[in-house]
C-alpha positions in Angstrom: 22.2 87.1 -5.8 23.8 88.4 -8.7 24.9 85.8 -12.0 28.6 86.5 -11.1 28.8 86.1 -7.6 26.8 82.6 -7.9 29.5 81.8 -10.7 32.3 82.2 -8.5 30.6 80.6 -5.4 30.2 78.2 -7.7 33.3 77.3 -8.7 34.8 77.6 -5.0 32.3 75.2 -4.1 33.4 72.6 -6.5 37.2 73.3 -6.3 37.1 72.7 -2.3 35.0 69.9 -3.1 37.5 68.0 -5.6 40.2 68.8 -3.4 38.6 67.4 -0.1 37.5 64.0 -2.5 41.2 63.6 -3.4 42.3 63.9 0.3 40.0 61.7 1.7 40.5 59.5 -0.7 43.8 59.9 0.2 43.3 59.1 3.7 41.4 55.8 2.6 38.0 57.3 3.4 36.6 56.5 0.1 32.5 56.5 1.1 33.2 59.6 3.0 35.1 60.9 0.0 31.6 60.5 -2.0 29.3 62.5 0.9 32.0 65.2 0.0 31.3 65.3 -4.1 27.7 64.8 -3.8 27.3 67.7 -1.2 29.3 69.8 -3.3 27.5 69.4 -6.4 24.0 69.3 -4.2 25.0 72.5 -2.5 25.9 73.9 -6.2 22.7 72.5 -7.8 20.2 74.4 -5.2 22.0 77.7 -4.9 21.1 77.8 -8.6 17.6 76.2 -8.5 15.6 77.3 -5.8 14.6 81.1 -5.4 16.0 83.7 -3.3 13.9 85.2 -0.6 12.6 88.8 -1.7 10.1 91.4 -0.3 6.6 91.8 -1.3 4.9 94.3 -1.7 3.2 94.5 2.2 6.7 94.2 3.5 8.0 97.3 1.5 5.2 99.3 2.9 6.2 101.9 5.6 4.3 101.8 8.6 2.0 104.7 9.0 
């Protein structure tokens, strides 16, 4: 995936996750509230960490 796309992913990630702390925080749902941040920033931390899937070089072989 390109550097720009996982930028903006990114920062969606973490802006939907801010906002759904502060409303369930909010709605008094304060351990729930801190499942939310900590996915976010997980989900965030291994886009950028672990490898994308690619081909090798059998797999881009054509079949005879």
């Amino acid at each position: 995936m390109p550097t720009n796309i996982k930028v903006g992913l990114s920062i969606v990630v973490l802006v939907v996750g801010v906002l759904m702390y502060i409303w369930e925080v909010d709605q008094g749902n304060v351990q729930l509230s801190w499942i939310v941040i900590g996915l976010s920033v997980f989900m965030v931390f291994a886009m950028w960490i672990f490898p994308e899937t690619g081909q090798t070089r059998e797999d881009q072989k054509e079949p005879d």
